[in-house]
N, C-alpha and C positions, 0 to 999 in steps of 0.2 A: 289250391293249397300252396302256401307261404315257408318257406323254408327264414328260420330268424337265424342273420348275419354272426356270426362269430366275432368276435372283437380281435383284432391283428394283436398281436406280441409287441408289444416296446422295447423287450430287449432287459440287460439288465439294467438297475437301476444306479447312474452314475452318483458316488458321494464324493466329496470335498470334504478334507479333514480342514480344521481351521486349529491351529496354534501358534499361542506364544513358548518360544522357548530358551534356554542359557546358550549358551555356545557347546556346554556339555551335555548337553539332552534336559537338563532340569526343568519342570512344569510345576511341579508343586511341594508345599513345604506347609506344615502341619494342618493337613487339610484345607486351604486356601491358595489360594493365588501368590506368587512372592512377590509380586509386584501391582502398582496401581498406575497406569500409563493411561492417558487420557488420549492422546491420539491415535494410540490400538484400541483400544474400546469405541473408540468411534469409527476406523477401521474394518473392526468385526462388526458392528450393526447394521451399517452401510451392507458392504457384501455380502451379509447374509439376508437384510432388507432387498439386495437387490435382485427380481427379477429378470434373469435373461431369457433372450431368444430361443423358444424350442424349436427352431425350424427342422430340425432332424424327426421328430416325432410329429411333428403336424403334417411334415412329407408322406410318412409312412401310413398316419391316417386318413388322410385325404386319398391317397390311393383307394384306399379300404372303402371310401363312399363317408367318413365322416368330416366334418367342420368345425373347428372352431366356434365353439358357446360363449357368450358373453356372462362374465361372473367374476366370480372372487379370486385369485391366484394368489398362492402364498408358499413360499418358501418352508424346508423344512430343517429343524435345530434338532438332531439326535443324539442323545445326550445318557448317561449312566447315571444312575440313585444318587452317588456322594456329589454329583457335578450339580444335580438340580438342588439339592441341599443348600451346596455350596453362595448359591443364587440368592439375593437376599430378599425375601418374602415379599417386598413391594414390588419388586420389578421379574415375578415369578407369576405366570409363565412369560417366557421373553416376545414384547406385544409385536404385532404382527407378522407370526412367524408361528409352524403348523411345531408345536412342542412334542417328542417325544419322548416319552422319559424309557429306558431299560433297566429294570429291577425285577428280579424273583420272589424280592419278600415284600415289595410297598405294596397295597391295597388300591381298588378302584376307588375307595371311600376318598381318599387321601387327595385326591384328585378333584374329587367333586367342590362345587360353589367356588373355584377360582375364575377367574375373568379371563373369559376365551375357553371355557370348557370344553366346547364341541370342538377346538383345535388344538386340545391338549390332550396326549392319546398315552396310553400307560401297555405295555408292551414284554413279552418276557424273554427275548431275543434278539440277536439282530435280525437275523429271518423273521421274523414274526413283525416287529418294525417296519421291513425292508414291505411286507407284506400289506401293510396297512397302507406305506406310501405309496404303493402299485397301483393300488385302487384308487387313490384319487390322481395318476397321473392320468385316468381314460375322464376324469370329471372337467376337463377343459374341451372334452367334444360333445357334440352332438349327439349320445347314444340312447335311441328310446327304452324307455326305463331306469335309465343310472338315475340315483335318489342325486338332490339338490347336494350341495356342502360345498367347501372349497377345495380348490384343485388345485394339486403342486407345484410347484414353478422347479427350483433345484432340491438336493435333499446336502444339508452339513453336515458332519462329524464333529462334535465340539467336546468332547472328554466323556470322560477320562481315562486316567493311563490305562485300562484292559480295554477299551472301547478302540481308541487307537490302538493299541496293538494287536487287536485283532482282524482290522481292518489291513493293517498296511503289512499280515505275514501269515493270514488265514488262506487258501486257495477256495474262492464262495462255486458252491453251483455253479454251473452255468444257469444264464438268466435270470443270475438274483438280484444280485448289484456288484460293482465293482469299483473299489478306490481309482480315480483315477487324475487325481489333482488337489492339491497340496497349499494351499494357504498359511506360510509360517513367517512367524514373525521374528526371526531368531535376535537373541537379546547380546549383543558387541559388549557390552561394558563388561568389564570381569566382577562377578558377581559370584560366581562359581563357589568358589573361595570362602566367600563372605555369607550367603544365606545356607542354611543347614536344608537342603533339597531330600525331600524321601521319597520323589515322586517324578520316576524319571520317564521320554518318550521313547520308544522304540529307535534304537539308530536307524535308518534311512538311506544316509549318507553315503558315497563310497569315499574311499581313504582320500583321495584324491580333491573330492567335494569339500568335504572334511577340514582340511588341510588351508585347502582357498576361505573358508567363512574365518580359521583363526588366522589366517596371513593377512584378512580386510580387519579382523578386530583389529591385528597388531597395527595397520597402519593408521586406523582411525585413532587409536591411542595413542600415537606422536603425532598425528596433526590432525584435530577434534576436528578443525573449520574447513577439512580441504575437500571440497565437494568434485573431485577430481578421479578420488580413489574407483578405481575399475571394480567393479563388484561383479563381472562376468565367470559365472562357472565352467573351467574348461567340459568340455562335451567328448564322453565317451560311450559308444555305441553298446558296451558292455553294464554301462550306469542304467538302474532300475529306471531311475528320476532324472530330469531334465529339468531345466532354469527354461522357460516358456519367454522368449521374445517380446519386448517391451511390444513392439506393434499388437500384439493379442492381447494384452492386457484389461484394452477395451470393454471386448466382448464380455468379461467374467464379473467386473464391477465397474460401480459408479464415475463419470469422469476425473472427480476428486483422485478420489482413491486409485483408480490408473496412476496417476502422475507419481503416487507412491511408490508403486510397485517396481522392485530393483534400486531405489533410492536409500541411505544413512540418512534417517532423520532422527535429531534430541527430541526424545519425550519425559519430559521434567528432569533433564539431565541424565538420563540414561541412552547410549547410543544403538537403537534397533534400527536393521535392516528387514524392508518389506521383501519376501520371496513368495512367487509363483512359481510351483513345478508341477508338469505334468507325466503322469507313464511315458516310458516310450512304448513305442506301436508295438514290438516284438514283445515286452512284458503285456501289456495288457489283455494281450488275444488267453484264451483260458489254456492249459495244460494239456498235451495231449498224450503225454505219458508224466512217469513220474520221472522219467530223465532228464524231463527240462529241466528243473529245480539243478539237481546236480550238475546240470552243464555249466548253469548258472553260478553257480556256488564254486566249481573249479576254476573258472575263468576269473571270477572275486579274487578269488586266491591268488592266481597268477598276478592280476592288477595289483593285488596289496604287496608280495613278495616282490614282482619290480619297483615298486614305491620304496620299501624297505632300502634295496640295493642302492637305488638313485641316492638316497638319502646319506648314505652310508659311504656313500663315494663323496659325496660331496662336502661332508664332513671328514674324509679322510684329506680331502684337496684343500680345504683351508685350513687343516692343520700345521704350526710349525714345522720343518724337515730339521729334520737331527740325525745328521751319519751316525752317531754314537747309537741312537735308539736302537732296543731288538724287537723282531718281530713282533708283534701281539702275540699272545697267549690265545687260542682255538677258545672257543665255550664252553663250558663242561657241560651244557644241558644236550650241545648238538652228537655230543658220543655218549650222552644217555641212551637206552634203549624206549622207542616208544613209546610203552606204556609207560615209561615212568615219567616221561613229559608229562603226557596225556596227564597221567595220575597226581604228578605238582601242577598244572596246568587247572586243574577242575578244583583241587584243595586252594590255590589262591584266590579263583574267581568267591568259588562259594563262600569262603570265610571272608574274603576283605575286598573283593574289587568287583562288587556286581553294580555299584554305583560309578566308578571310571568304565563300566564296559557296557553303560545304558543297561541292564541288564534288570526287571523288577522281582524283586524275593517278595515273599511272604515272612510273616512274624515268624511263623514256625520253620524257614530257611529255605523252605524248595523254593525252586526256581526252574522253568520248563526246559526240559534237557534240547529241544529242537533249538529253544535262542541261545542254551550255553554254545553248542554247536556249531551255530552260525558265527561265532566271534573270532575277529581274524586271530587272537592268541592260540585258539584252539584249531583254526584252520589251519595256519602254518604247518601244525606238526604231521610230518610225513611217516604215516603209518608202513608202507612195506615200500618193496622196488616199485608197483606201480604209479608211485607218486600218488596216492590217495589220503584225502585226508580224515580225520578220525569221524565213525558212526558210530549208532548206537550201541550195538553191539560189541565195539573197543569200550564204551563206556561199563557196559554191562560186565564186560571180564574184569576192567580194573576195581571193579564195586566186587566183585566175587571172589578176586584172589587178593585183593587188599588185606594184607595181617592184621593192620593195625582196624580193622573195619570203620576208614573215615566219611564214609558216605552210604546214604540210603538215596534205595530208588524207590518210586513209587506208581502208579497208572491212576490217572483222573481223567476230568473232561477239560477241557483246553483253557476254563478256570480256576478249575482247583482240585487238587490234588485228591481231596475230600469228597468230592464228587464223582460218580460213575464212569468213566471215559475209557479211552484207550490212549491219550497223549501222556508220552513219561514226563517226569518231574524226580529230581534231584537235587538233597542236598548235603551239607557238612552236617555229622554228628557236636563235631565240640571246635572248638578255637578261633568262634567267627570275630571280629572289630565289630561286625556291623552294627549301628545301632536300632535298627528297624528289624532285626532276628530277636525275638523278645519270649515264645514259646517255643521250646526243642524237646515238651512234654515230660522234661527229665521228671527222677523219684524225688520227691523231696522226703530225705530224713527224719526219721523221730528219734528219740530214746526208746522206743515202742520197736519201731523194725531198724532198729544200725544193726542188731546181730544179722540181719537175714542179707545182709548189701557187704559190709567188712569184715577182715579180717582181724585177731585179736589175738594179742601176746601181750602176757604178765599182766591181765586185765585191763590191756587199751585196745579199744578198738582203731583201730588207726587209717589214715589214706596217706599215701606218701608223692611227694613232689620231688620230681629228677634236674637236675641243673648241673652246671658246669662251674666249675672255680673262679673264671671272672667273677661269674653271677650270681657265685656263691657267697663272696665277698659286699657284693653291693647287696646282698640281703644281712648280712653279718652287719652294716653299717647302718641300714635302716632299722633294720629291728623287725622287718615283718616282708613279708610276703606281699607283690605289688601287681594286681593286676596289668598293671601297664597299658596298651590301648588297645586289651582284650576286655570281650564281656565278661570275663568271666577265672577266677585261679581254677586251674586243669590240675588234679589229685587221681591218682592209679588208686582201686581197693585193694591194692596190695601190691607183692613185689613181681617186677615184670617176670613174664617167665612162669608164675604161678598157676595152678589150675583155674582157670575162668577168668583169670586176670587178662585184661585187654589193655594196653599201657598204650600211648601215644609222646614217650620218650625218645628222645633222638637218642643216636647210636654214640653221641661222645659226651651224653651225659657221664658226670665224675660222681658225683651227691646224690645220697638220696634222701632230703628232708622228712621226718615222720610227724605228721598234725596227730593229735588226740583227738578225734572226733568227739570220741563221745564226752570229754572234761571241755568242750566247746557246745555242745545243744546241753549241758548242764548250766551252763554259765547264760546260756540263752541270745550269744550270740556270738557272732564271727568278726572278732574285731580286727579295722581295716583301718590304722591311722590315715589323717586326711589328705599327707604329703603323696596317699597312696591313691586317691580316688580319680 
């Protein structure tokens, strides 16, 4: 009687994210790529064409009683619905290279009669992915029984933005797979500025990192030709990520492409740096409680607050000295109380600055309250004497006891808000800039229901706008009401203070302008001269 062999554990499954990106996190810009660099595109093909050494996994099989089978190995490209879209149908799927696409709504139809079908696989997870790769990593041995196909050599990361970010701030199973090296091509030239980005990566970085990629833009940009510039990231034991030693470079890709890696090189006149980062050893090992995360997270803080200070010194040391000068003035936000940081702190992210803080919203404005959290703005502020910095649960009170009610929370699945889960998600009800908050669900008005929404005296239904006398006057001068670089003019259903009335007027409003709604949906529209738009 034969007892049949068990096949050994691999372990989890290592990916490599592969990106290009701005120096400000930017990746993408109206669903496309902002850029066309020829020698990153050849870059990425190479490295992900290339094949390395599994010696770690053929150790552990070979123990096992298995060997090495002669066949096909191939690399795997895992990739999200809009990323394979984005692909342009003749060089779809990416040839020699095991394609996986992740989407919940594409079809297996969809998939079918493309070239390379049997290594283009359609997937409703990253588990489920990560699942399908497992199995052909036992297909480069020897196991009787395992069916023919190709066997996987490494496994990519290649977009998009929820795909990476959920790789690089998910904690996976154990033994599922785990991120643990970093292929980014970050883009030097200021560009930032100039392409309109909606599409930003996950920061990574710590401040520190940060700091060193725009101190090598800056020098690249007063002297384009000086192949001199240090591009070494200083090394902190407390940094997730690490810059990975030109000598290892080797091992990951092609000799070409080695020579790149850690080098400034022009690509059609744009200055990218090749970076290799790997985890450090203490991140990568899995969690054994949930205190690591926060040990992690407190020690952030402290790096970034001594970063602050350094900074702040040093700027105070090449300042002109003037015996005349008084003091500085203290801050007025640091004898704020807490929450009310907290509470300006989450109303600036959410309405105007989720794009300076890497940070990706949805049309409808939530944004995952674990990343608002994570951002050093929001970490600095020191909730009691422990020195701790703000959770959920601070979030939750200021969302609860907020008068003016400026935010909703919500519980989803770790995509969308919409979806069944337990990860929160929060956003601004009104006064966002952003131009990517496009649905916030409001009512739209009729002549049919204004009475059920306004207020009405002497047969106007009216909304009313609060300002202050400056601002009163530069409306007196234009003649109209200016959104300014909000989405949107903010109107109370009446007067603050009133029953059901929820106003979001500061407290030194002087005016209160009165609109006629209803001699406006008569007129059939809201006119907005174009000195205004």
């Amino acid at each position: 009687m034969s007892a049949t062999r068990r096949k050994p554990s691999l372990g989890a499954l290592p990916l490599t994210a592969v990106v290009a990106v701005s120096l400000g996190n930017g990746i993408g810009a109206g669903g496309t790529l902002p850029w066309r660099l020829p020698k990153d595109m050849a870059y990425f093909r190479a490295a992900t064409l290339h094949v390395a050494d599994m010696t770690r996994d053929d150790a552990r099989m070979r123990e096992a009683g298995y060997e090495r089978r002669a066949g096909p190995v191939k690399n795997a490209v895992i990739m999200g619905r809009h990323t394979w879209d984005s692909i342009p149908s003749r060089f779809r799927p990416l040839q020699g290279r095991i394609n996986v696409v992740i989407s919940t709504t594409m079809q297996p139809a969809e998939l079918q009669g493309v070239d390379g079908e049997a290594d283009t696989l359609l997937a409703r997870s990253l588990d489920e992915a990560v699942q399908l790769l497992q199995e052909r990593r036992y297909k480069r041995y020897e196991i009787p029984g395992e069916p023919d196909g190709t066997a996987l050599g490494r496994a990519f990361v290649i977009g998009g933005a929820q795909l990476y970010r959920t790789t690089l701030t998910q904690q996976p199973a154990p033994d599922t797979w785990v991120l643990d090296q970093l292929l980014v091509t970050r883009i030097l030239s200021p560009i930032d500025e100039q392409m309109p980005f909606d599409v930003f990566l996950e920061e990574f970085r710590s401040p520190a990192q940060r700091a060193k990629d725009e101190a090598v833009a800056a020098q690249q940009a007063q002297a384009p030709h000086d192949t001199s510039i240090n591009t070494d990231a200083p090394v902190n034991p407390v940094d997730r990520w690490h810059l990975v030693h030109k000598d290892e470079h080797a091992r990951l890709v092609p000799p070409a492409q080695a020579e790149l890696l850690g080098r400034i090189v022009h690509d059609r006149g744009v200055a990218v740096h090749f970076q290799f980062s790997s985890m450090a050893d203490e991140a990568a090992a899995p969690p054994t409680a949930a205190a690591s995360d926060t040990v992690r997270t407190r020690e952030q803080a402290k790096q970034w607050k001594l970063e602050r200070k350094r900074q702040a010194q040093n700027k105070a040391a090449s300042a002109p000295q003037n015996s005349t000068s008084t003091a500085p003035k203290a801050q007025g936000r640091a004898a704020e109380p807490p929450d009310v940081q907290l509470s300006k702190a989450l109303s600036y992210i959410l309405r105007h600055g989720t794009q300076k803080e890497h940070l990706e919203v949805r049309s409808d404005g939530y944004v995952r309250l674990d990343a608002v959290l994570a951002r050093p703005r929001v970490q600095k502020i020191v909730m009691d004497d422990t020195g701790r910095a703000p959770k959920s649960e601070d979030v939750e009170a200021v969302v609860r006891n907020n008068a003016k009610q400026r935010f909703e929370l919500t519980y989803g699945s770790n995509v969308s808000p919409t979806d069944k889960g337990t990860f929160q998600w929060i956003r601004a009800v009104q006064g966002h800039s952003l131009a990517a908050v496009t649905d916030l669900s409001h009512t739209s008005l009729s002549e049919a229901n204004i009475k059920d929404h306004l207020a009405q005296e002497d047969g106007m239904y009216y909304a009313i706008h609060g300002t202050d006398e400056k601002a009163f006057s530069q409306i007196l001068a234009s003649g109209a009401l200016c959104r300014m670089q909000r989405n949107h003019i903010h109107l109370a259903k009446g007067r603050p203070g009133a029953s059901g009335v929820l106003s979001g007027m500061r407290q030194h409003c002087s005016r209160l302008l009165y609109v006629d709604v209803g001699r406006a949906l008569a007129d059939g529209a809201w006119a907005i001269p174009a000195r205004c738009l």
